[in-house]
C-alpha positions as CSV (number, residue, x, y, z in Angstrom):
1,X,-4.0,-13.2,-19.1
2,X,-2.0,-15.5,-16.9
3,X,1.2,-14.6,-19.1
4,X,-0.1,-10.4,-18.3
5,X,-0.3,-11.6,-14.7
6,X,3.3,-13.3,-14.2
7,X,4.9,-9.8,-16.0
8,X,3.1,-6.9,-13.6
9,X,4.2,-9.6,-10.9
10,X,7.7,-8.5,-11.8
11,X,7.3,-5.2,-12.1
12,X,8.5,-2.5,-9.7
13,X,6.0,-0.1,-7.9
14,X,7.4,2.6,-10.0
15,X,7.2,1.4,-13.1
16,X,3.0,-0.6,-12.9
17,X,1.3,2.1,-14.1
18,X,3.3,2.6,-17.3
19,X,3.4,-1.4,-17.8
20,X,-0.3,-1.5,-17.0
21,X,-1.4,1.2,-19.5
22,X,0.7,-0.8,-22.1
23,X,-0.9,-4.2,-21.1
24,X,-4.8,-2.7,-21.0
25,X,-3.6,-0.9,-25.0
26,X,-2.6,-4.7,-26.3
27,X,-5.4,-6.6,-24.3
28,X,-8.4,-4.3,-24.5
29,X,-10.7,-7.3,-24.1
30,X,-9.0,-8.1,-20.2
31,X,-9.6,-4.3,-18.9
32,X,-11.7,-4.7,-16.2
33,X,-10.0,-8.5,-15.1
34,X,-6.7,-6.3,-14.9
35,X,-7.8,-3.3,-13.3
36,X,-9.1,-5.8,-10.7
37,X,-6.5,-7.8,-10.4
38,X,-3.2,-6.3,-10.7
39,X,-2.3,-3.9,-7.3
40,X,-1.6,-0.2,-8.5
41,X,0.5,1.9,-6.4
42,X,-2.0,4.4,-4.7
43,X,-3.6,8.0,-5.9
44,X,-4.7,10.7,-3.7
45,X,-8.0,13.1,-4.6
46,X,-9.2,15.2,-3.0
47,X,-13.0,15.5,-1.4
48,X,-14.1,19.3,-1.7
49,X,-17.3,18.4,0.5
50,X,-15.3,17.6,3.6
51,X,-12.1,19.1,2.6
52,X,-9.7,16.3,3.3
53,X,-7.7,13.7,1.0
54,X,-9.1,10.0,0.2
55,X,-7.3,7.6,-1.8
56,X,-8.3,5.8,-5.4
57,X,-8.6,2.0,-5.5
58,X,-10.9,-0.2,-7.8
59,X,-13.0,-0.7,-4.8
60,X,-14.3,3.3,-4.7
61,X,-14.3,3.2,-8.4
62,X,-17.6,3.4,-10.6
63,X,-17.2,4.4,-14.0
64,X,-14.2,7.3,-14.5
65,X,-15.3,8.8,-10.7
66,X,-14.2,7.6,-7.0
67,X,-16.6,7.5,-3.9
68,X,-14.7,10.2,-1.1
69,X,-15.1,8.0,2.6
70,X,-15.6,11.0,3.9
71,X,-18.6,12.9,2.3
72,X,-20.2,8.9,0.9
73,X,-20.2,11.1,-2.9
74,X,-18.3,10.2,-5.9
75,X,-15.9,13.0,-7.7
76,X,-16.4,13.4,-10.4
77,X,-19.9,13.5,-9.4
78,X,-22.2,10.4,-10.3
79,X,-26.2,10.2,-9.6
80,X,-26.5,6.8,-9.5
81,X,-22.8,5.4,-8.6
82,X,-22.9,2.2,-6.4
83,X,-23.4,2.9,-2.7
84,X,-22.9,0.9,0.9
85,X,-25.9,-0.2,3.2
86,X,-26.9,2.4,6.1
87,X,-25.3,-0.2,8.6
88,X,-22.0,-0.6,6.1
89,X,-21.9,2.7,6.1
90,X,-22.0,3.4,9.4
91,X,-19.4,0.9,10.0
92,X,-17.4,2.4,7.1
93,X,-17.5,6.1,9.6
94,X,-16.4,4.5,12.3
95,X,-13.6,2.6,10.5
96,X,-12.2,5.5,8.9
97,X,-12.2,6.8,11.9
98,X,-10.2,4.5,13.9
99,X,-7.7,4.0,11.1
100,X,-6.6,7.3,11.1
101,X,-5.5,7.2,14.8
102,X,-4.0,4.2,14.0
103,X,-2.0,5.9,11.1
104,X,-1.1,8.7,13.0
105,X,-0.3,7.6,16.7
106,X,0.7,4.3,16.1
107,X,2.7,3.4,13.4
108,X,3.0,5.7,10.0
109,X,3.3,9.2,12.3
110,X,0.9,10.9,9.3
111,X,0.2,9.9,6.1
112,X,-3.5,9.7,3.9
113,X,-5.6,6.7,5.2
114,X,-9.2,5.2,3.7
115,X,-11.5,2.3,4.0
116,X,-14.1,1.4,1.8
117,X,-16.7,-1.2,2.9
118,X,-19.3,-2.9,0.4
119,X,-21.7,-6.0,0.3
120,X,-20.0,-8.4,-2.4
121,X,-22.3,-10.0,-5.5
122,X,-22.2,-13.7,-4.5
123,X,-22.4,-15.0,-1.1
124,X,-23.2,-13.3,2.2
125,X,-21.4,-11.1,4.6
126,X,-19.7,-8.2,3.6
127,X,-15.9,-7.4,2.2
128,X,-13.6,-4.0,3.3
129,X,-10.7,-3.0,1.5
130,X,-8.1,-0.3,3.9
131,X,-5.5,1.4,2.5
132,X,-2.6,3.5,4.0
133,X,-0.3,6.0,1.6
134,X,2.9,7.4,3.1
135,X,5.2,9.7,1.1
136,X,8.5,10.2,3.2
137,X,10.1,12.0,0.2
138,X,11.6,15.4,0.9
139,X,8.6,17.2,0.6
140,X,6.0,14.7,1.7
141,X,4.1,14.9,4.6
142,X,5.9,13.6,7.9
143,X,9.2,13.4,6.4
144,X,12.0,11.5,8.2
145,X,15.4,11.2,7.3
146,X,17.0,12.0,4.4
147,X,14.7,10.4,1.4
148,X,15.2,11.8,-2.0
149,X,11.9,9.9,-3.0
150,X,9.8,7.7,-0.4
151,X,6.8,5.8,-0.9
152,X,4.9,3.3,1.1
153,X,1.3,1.8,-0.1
154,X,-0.4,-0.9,2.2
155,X,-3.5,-2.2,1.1
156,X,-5.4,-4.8,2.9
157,X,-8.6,-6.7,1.3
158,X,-10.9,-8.5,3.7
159,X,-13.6,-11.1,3.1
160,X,-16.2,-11.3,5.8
161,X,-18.4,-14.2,6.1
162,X,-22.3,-14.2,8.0
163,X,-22.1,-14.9,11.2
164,X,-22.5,-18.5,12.5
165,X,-22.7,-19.3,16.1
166,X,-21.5,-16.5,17.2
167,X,-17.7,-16.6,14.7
168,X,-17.1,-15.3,11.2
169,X,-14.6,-16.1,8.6
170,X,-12.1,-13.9,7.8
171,X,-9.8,-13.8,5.4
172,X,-7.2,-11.1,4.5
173,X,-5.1,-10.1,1.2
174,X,-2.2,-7.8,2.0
175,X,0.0,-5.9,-0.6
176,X,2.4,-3.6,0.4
177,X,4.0,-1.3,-2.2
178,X,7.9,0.3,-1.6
179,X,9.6,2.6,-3.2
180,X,12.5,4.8,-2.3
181,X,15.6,7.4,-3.6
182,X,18.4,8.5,-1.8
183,X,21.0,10.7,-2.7
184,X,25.0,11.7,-1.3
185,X,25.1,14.6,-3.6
186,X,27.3,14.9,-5.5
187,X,28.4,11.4,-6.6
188,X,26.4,9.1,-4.8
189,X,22.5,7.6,-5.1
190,X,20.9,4.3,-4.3
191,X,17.5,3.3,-5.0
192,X,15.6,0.3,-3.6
193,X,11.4,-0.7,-5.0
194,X,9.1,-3.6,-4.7
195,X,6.3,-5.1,-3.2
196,X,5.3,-8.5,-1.1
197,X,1.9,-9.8,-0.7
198,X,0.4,-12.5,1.6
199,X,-2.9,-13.9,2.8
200,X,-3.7,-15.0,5.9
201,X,-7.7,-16.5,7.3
202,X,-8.8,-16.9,10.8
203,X,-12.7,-18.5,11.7
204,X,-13.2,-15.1,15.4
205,X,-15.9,-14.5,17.9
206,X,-17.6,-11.4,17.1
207,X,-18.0,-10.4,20.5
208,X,-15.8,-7.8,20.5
209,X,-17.1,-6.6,16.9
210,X,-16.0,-6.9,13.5
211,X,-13.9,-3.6,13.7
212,X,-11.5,-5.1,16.6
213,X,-11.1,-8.7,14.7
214,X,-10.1,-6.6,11.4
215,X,-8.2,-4.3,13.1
216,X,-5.8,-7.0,15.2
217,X,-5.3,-9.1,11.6
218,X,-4.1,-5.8,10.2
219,X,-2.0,-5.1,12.5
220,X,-0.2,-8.5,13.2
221,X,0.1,-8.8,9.3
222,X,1.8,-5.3,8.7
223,X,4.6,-6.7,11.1
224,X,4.9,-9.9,9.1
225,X,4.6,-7.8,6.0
226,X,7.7,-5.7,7.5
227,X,9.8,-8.5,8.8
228,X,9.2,-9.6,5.5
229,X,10.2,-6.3,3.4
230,X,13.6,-6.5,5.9
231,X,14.5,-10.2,5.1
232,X,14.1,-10.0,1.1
233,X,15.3,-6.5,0.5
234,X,17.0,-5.0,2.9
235,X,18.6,-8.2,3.9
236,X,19.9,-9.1,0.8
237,X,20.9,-5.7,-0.2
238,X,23.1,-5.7,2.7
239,X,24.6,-8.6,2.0
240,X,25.6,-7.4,-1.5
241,X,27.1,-4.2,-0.2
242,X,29.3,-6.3,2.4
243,X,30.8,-7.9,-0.8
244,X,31.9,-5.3,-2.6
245,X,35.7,-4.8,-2.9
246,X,37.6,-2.1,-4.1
247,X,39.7,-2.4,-7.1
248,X,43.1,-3.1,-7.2
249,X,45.0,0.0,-6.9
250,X,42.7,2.2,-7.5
251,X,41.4,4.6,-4.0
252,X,38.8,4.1,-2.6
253,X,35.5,5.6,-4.2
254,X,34.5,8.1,-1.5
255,X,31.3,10.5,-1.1
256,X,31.1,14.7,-0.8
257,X,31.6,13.7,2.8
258,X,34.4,11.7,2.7
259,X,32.7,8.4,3.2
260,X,33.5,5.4,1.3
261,X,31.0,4.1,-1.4
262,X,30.5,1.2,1.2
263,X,30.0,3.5,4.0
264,X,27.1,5.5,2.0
265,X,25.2,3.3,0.9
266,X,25.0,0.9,4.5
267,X,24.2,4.3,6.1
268,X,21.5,5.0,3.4
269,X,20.3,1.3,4.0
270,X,20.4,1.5,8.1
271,X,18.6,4.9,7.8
272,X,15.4,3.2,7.0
């Protein structure tokens, strides 16, 4: 299991599913520990009820269906599928609710947003799981610049503990998923994928709510999570492009625009 684990580690967003299927074919008997376990780029479905998009995680999962946030029922329908408490769920509305906006006003400009709330086996409290899919490819939905393919998964876990004297533990499991494909046509494509996780816990006053506490920790660790994504990928990508030389008496390699190979692909990478 641990050897499973350190592979799908390694593994680019684009190629998980195909390596998971492979690993769940040779270790039937770990199925459920790797579904759980190993952070799948996200799937959209669609809620016929409510008429709007929800995304597929192995928190909305019972069975082969997915519980919609929107309409509280699973798809393909289930009678007696796992459900929230009528004060989760009513926490789970107004969470929805508030993601979206920040989604769309704040940060991704559009995008398909859901958060799933449910009371965990052992302990007290409760846990919440909110997750953000962006497609910035050509035809995705708010499209900017000049992606080939673009994708962006966030995922954010967080444990809840019961209130005591007026604080509650949180702590939060972040996963962000990045994919991405440009293209010079005719001669010229660079593609760039991976993914960064990190934790972070905080004992806050629930004063203000649990919604506000969750909402700043997501927030502040999206921008680490970014800064991050920069510094390891972006960063180091640049720095292998400024090393590149032409060879010896050769021309330089140049795009359909006239640009040099080094040219295209820093404008690809400042693009982002």
């Amino acid at each position: 299991m641990e050897a499973a684990m350190d592979l799908m580690r390694r593994m680019p967003p684009t190629q998980v599913d195909t390596a998971l299927s492979s690993l769940l074919l040779l270790l039937p008997q770990y199925s459920s520990e790797l579904l759980s376990r190993v952070d799948q780029p996200l799937q959209v479905a669609w809620d016929a009820e409510c008429l709007k998009h929800y995304l597929l995680c192995d928190y909305n999962r019972d069975g082969d269906s997915y519980r919609s946030p929107w309409s509280c029922k699973y798809f393909p329908s289930l009678e007696d599928g796992a459900q929230p408490s009528d004060q989760l769920r009513k926490l789970e509305v107004e969470a929805n609710e508030i993601f979206a906006i920040y989604r769309d006003h704040r940060y991704y400009e559009g995008g398909i947003s859901s958060v799933y709330l449910w009371e965990p086996e052992i302990g007290g409290g409760f846990a919440a799981c909110f997750l953000i899919k962006k497609d910035g490819s050509e035809d995705g939905q708010g499209r900017r610049g000049l992606l080939q393919h673009g994708l962006w998964d966030a995922i954010h876990v967080l444990e809840v503990g019961e209130e005591d004297e007026g604080l509650a533990h949180y702590r939060l499991t972040s996963t962000v998923m990045l994919s991405f494909t440009t293209k010079d046509a005719p001669s010229v494509s660079f593609s760039l994928s991976g993914s960064i996780t990190r934790e972070m816990q905080a004992d806050l006053s629930v004063a203000e709510g649990h919604l506000t506490n969750m909402g700043r920790m997501i927030e502040e660790m999206e921008g680490k999570l970014r800064n991050g994504l920069d510094q390891v990928y972006f960063g180091k990508t640049k720095e292998v492009v400024f090393t590149l030389r032409e060879p010896l008496g050769s021309l330089t390699a140049t795009s359909a625009t006239g640009q040099s190979l080094q040219q295209v692909v820093m404008d690809d990478i400042l693009r982002k």
